[in-house]
C-alpha positions in Angstrom: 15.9 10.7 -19.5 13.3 9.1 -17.6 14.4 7.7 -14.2 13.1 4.2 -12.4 10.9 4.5 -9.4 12.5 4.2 -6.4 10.5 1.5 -4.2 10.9 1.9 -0.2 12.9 -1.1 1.3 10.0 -1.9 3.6 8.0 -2.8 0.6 9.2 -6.9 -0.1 8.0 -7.5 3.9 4.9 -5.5 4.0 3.9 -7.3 0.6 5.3 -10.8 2.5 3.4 -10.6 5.3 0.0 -9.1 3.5 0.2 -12.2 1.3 0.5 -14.2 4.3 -2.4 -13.3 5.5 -4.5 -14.3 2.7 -4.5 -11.2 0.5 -3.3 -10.6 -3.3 -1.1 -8.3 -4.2 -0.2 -6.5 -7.3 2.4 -4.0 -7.7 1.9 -1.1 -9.4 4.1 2.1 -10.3 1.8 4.7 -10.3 -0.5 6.3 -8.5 0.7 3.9 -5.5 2.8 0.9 -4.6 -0.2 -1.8 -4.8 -3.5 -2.9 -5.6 -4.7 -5.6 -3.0 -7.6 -7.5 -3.1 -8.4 -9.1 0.1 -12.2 -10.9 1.1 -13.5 -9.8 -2.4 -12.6 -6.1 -1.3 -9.8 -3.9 -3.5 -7.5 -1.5 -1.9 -4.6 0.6 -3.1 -1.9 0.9 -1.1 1.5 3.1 -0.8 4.3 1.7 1.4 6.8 4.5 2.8 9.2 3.8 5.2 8.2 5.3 8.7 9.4 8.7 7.7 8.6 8.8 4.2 6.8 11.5 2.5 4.5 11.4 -0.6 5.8 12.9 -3.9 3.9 15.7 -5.1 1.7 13.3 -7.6 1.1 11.1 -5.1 -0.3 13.8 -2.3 -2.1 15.5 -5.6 -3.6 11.7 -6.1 -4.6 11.1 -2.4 -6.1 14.4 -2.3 -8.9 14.1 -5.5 -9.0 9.6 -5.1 -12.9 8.7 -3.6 -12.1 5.3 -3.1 -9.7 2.8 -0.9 -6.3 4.2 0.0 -4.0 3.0 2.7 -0.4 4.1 3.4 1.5 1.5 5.3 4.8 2.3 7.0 6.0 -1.4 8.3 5.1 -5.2 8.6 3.1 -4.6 12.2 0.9 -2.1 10.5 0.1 -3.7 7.5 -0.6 -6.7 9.6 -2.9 -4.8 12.1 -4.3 -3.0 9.1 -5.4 -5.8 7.4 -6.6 -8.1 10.1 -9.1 -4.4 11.0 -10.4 -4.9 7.2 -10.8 -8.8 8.0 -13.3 -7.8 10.8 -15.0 -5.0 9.3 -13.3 -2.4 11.1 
């Protein structure tokens, strides 16, 4: 029997607060939490509590993906995060 995926308890503020800001968010179950679309820029990101590790897919995923890829581990780092993306950073 196939089991749910578990989604870290961080994940409702750090999508809150990322919405806040002006961004979209859409969860996703695999190959990470989100895709975010923010300033006609898209981003996947994977929300893990501050010491949460990646599955095995997930490292196996980081490892090969060319693109965007953020992990965010609470609200003040999304926040920072995205206002860095705001300015270019």
């Amino acid at each position: 029997m196939r089991r749910a995926n578990k989604r870290d308890e961080n994940e409702p503020e750090i999508f809150s607060a990322l919405r806040q800001l002006g961004a979209s968010v859409y969860p996703l179950h695999e190959p990470c939490d989100a895709v975010l679309g923010y300033r006609n820029k898209t981003y996947l990101i994977e929300v893990k509590t501050p010491t949460g590790k990646s599955t095995k897919p997930q490292a196996k995923f980081i490892e090969t993906w060319r693109g965007q890829y953020k992990i965010l581990r609470s609200v003040d780092e999304a926040v920072t995060w995205l206002n860095d993306v705001g300015q270019g950073n």
